[in-house]
ROSE-4610 file (N, C-alpha, C; in Angstrom, 1 decimal, always signed):
// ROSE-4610
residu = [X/X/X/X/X/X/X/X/X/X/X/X/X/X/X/X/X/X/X/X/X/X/X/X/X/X/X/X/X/X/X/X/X/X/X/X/X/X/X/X/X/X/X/X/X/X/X/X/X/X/X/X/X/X/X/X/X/X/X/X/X/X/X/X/X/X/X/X/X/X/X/X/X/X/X/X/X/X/X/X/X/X/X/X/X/X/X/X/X/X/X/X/X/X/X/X/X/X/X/X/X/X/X/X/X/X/X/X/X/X/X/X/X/X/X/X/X/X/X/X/X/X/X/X/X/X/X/X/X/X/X/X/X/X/X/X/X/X/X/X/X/X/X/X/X/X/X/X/X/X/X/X/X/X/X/X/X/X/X/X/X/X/X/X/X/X/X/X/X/X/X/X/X/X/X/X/X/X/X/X/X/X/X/X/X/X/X/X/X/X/X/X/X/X/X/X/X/X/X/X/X/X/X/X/X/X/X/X/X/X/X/X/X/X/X/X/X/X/X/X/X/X/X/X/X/X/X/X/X/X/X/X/X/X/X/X/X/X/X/X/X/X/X/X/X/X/X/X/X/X/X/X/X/X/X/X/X/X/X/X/X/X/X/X/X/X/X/X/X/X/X/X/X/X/X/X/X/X/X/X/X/X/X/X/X/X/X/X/X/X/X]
num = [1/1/1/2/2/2/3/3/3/4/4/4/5/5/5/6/6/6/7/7/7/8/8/8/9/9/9/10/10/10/11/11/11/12/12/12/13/13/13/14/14/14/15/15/15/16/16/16/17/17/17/18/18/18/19/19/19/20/20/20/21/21/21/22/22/22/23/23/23/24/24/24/25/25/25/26/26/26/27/27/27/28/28/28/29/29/29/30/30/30/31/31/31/32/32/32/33/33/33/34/34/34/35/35/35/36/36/36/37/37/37/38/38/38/39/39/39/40/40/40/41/41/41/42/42/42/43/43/43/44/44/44/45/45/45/46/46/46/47/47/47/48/48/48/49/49/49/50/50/50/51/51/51/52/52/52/53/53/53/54/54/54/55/55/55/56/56/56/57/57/57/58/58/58/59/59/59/60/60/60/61/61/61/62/62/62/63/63/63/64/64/64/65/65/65/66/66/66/67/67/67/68/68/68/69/69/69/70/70/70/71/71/71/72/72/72/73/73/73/74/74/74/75/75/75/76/76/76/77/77/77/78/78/78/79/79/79/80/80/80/81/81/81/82/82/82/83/83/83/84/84/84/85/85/85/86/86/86/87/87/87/88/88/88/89/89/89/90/90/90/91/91/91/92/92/92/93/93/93/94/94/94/95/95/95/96/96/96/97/97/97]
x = [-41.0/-39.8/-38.7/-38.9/-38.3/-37.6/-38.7/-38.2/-37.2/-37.3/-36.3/-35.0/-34.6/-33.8/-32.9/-33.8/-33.3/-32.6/-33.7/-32.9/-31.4/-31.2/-29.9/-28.8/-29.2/-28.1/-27.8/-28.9/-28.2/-27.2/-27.7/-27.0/-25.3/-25.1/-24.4/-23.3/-24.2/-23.2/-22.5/-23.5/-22.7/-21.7/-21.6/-20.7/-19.3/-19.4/-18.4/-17.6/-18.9/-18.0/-17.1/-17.5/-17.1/-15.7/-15.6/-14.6/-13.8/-14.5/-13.3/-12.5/-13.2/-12.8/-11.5/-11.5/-10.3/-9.0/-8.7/-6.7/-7.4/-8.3/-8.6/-8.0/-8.0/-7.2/-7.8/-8.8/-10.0/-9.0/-9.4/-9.2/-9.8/-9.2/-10.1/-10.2/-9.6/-10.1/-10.8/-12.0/-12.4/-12.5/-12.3/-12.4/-13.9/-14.7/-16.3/-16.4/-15.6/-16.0/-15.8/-14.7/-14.4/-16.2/-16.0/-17.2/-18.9/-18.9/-19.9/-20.0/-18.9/-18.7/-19.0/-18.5/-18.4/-20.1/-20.7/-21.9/-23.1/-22.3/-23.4/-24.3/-23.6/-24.7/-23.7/-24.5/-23.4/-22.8/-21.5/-20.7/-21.5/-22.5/-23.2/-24.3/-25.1/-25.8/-24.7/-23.3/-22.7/-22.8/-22.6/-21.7/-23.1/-24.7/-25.7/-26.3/-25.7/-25.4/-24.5/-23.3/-22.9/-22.6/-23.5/-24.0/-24.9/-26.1/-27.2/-26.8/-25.5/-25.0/-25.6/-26.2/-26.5/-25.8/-24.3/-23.5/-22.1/-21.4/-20.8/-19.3/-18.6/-17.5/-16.9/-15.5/-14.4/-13.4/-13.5/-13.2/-11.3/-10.8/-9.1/-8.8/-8.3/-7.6/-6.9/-6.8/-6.7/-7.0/-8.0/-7.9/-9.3/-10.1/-11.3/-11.3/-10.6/-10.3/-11.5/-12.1/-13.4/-13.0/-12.8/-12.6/-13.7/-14.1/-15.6/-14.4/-14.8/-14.6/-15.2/-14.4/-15.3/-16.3/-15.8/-16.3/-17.8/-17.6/-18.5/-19.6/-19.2/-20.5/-21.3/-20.5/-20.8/-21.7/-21.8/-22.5/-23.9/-23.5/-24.6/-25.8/-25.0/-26.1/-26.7/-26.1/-26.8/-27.6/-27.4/-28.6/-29.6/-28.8/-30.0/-29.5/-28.7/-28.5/-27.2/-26.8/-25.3/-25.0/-23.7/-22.9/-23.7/-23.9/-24.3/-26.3/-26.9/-28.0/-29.1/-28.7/-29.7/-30.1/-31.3/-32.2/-32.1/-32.0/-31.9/-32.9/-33.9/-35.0/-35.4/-35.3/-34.8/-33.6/-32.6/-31.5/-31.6/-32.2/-32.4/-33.5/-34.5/-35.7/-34.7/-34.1/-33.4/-32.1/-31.6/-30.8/-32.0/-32.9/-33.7/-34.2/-34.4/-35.2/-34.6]
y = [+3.5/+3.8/+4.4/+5.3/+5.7/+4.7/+3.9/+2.5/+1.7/+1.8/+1.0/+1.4/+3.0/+3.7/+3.9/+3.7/+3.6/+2.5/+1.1/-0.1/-0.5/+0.7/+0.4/+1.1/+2.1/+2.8/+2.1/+1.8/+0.8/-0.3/-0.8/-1.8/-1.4/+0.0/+0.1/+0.4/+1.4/+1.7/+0.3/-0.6/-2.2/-2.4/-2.5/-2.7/-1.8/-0.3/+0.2/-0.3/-1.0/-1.2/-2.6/-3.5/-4.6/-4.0/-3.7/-2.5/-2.4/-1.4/-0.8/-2.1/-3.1/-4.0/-4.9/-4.5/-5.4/-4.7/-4.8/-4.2/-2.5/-1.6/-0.1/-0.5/-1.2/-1.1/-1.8/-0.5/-1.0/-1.9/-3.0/-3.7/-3.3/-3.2/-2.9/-4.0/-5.3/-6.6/-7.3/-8.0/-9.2/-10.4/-11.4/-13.1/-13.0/-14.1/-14.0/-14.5/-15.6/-16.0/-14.7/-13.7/-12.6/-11.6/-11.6/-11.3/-11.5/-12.8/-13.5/-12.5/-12.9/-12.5/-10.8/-9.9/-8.5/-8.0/-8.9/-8.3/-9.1/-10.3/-11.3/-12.0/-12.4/-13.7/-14.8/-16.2/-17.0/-17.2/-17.8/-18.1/-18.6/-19.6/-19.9/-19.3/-18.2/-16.9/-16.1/-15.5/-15.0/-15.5/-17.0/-17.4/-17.7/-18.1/-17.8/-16.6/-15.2/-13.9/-13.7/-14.3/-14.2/-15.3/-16.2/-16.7/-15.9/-15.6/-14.6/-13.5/-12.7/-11.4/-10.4/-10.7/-9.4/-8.7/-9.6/-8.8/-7.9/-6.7/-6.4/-7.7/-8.1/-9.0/-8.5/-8.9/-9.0/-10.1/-10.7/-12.1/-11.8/-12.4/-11.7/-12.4/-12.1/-12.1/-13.6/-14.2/-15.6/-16.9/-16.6/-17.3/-17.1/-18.1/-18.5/-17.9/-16.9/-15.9/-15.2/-15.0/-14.0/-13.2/-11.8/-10.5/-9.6/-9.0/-7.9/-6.8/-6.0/-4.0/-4.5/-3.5/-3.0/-2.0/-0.9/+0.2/+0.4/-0.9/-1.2/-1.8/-3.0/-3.6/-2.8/-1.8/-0.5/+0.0/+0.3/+1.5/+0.0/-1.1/-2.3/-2.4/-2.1/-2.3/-0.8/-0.2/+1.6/+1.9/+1.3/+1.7/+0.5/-0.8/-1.9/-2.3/-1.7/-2.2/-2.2/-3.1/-3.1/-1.7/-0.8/-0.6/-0.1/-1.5/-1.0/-0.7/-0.7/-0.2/-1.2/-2.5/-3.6/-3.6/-3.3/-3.6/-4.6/-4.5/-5.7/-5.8/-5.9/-5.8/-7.2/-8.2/-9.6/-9.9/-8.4/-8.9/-7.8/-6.8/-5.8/-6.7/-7.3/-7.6/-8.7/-9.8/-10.5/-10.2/-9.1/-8.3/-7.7/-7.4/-6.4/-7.5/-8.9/-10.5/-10.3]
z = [-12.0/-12.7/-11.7/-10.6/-9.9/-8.8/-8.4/-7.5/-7.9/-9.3/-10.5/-10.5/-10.3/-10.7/-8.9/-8.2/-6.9/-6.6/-7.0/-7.2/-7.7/-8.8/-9.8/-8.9/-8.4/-7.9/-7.3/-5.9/-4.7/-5.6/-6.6/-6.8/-7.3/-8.1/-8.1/-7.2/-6.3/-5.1/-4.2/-4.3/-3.8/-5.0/-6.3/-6.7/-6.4/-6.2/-6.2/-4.9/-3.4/-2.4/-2.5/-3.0/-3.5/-4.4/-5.6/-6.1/-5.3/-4.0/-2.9/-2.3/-1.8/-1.2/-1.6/-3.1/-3.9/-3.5/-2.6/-1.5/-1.8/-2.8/-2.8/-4.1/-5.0/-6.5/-7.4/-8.1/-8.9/-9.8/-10.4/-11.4/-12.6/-14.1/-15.2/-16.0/-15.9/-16.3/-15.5/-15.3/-15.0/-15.8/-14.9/-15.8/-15.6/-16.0/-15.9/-14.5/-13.8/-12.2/-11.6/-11.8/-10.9/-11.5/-12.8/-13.2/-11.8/-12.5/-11.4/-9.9/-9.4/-7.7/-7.8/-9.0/-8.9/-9.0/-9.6/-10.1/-9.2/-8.3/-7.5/-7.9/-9.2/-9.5/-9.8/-10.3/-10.5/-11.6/-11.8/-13.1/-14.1/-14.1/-14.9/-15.7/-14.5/-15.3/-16.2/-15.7/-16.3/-17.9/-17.8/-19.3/-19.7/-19.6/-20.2/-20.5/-20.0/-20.7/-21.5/-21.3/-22.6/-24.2/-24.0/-25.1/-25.3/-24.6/-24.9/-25.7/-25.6/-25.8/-25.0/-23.9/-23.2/-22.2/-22.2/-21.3/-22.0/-21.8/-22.6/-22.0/-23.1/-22.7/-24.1/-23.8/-24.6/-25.0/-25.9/-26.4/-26.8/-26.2/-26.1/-27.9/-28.5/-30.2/-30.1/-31.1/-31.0/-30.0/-29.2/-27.6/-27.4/-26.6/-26.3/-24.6/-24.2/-23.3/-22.8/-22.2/-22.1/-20.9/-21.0/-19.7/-19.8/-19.0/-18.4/-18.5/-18.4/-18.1/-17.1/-16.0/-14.9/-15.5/-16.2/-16.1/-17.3/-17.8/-18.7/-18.0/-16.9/-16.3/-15.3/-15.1/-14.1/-15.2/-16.5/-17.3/-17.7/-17.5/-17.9/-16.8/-15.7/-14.5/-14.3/-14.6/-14.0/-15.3/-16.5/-18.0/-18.0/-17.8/-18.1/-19.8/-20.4/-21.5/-21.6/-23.3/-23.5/-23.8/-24.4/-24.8/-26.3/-26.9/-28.4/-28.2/-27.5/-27.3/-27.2/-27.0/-27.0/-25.1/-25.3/-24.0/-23.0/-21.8/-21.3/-20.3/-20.7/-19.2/-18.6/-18.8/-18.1/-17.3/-17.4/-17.0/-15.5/-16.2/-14.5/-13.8/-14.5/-13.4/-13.0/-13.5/-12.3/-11.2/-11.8/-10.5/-9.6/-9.8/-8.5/-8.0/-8.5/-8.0/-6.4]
């Protein structure tokens, strides 16, 4: 469990330097490709997470739109779950893959 929790961090701490890397000016929307590249997997895992619902996303009001929270995918990768408390342990074992 500890190896697990080591794993997350690292991962997060890469996300924050990726973060730093955007001009130093965190962004609080992502598209799901920006998505993809921020979290390092591909566009296609992305949008088969979110048909799955296991990624937190936000569907923009009249519009087939889909935007990430930074600060949300930051609290997805460091718990392993959404937001509303659904488990995601297929989604950390394939980030530590």
């Amino acid at each position: 469990m500890a190896a697990d929790t080591d794993k997350l961090d690292e991962i997060l701490a890469l996300l924050q330097e990726i973060r730093a890397g955007l001009n130093g000016i965190p962004r609080a929307w992502l598209s799901p490709e920006e998505a993809a590249v921020y979290l390092g997997v591909s566009r296609s895992r992305i949008y088969q997470y979110i048909r799955a619902d296991k990624i937190p996303f936000h569907r923009l009001p009249d519009s087939n739109l889909i935007r990430f929270s930074e600060s949300e995918l930051d609290e997805w990768v460091r718990n392993g779950r959404r937001a509303t408390g659904n488990t995601t342990d297929e989604t950390i074992r394939r980030l530590l893959e």
